[in-house]
LOVO-503845 format. One line per 4 residues: their letters; for each residue x, y, z of C-alpha. Coordinates in nm, 4 decimals. Example, Ala and Ser with C-alpha at 12.3 -4.5 7.8 and 13.67 -1.06 7.14 Angstrom:
<atoms>
AS = 1.2300:-0.4500:0.7800  1.3670:-0.1060:0.7140 .
</atoms>
This chain:
<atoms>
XXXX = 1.2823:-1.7666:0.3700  1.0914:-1.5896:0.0940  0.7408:-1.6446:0.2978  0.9247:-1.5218:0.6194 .
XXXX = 1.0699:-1.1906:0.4594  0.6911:-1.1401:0.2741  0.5484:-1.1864:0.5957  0.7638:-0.9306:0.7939 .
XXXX = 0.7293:-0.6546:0.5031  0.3173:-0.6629:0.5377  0.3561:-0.7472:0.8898  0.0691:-1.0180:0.8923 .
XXXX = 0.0574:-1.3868:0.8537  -0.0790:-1.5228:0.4922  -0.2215:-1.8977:0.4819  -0.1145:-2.1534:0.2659 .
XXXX = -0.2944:-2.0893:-0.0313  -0.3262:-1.7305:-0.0423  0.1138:-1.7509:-0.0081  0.0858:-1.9920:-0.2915 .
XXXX = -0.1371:-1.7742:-0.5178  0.1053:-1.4492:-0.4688  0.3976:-1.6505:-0.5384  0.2071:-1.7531:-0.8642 .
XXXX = 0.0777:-1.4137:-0.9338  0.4604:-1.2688:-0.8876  0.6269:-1.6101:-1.1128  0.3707:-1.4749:-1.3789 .
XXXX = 0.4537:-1.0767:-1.3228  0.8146:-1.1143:-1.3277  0.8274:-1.3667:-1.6503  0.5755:-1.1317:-1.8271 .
XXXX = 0.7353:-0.7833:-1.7316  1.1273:-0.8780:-1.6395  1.2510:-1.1557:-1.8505  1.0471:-1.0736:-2.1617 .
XXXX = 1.2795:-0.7643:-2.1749  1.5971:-0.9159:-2.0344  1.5932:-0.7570:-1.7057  1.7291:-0.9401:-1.3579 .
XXXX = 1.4737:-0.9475:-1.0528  1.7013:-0.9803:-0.7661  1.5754:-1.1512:-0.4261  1.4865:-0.8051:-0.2544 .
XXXX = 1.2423:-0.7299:-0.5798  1.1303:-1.0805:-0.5892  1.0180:-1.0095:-0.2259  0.8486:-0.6748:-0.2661 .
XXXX = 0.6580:-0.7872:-0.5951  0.5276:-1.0956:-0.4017  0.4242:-0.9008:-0.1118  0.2584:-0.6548:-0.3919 .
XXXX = 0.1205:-0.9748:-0.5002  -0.0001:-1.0801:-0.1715  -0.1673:-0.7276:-0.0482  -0.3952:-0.7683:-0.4088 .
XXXX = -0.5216:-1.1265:-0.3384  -0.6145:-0.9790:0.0058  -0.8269:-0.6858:-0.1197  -1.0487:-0.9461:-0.3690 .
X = -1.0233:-1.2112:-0.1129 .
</atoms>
């Protein structure tokens, strides 16, 4: 579902591992800069920070 709604925002496919690595790069973002200060990431942020995520890995890929 997650992968799906990613893929539709950037409007390209992502492999496997370059998926897996923005879904680690957003885990990381959103424990570091949400939870740390006791802010809720709903599913529609969740989504936009991995596709963030996703379009970075791209440019140093």
């Amino acid at each position: 579902m997650i992968r799906q709604d990613v893929e539709k925002k950037l409007g390209l496919r992502l492999s496997d591992s370059l998926f897996k690595h923005s879904l680690d790069m957003a885990t990381k973002d959103i424990k570091f800069n949400r939870i740390a200060f006791k802010k809720r990431t709903t599913l529609k942020q969740a989504i936009e920070i991995t596709a963030i995520c996703a379009l970075t890995a791209l440019r140093y890929e």
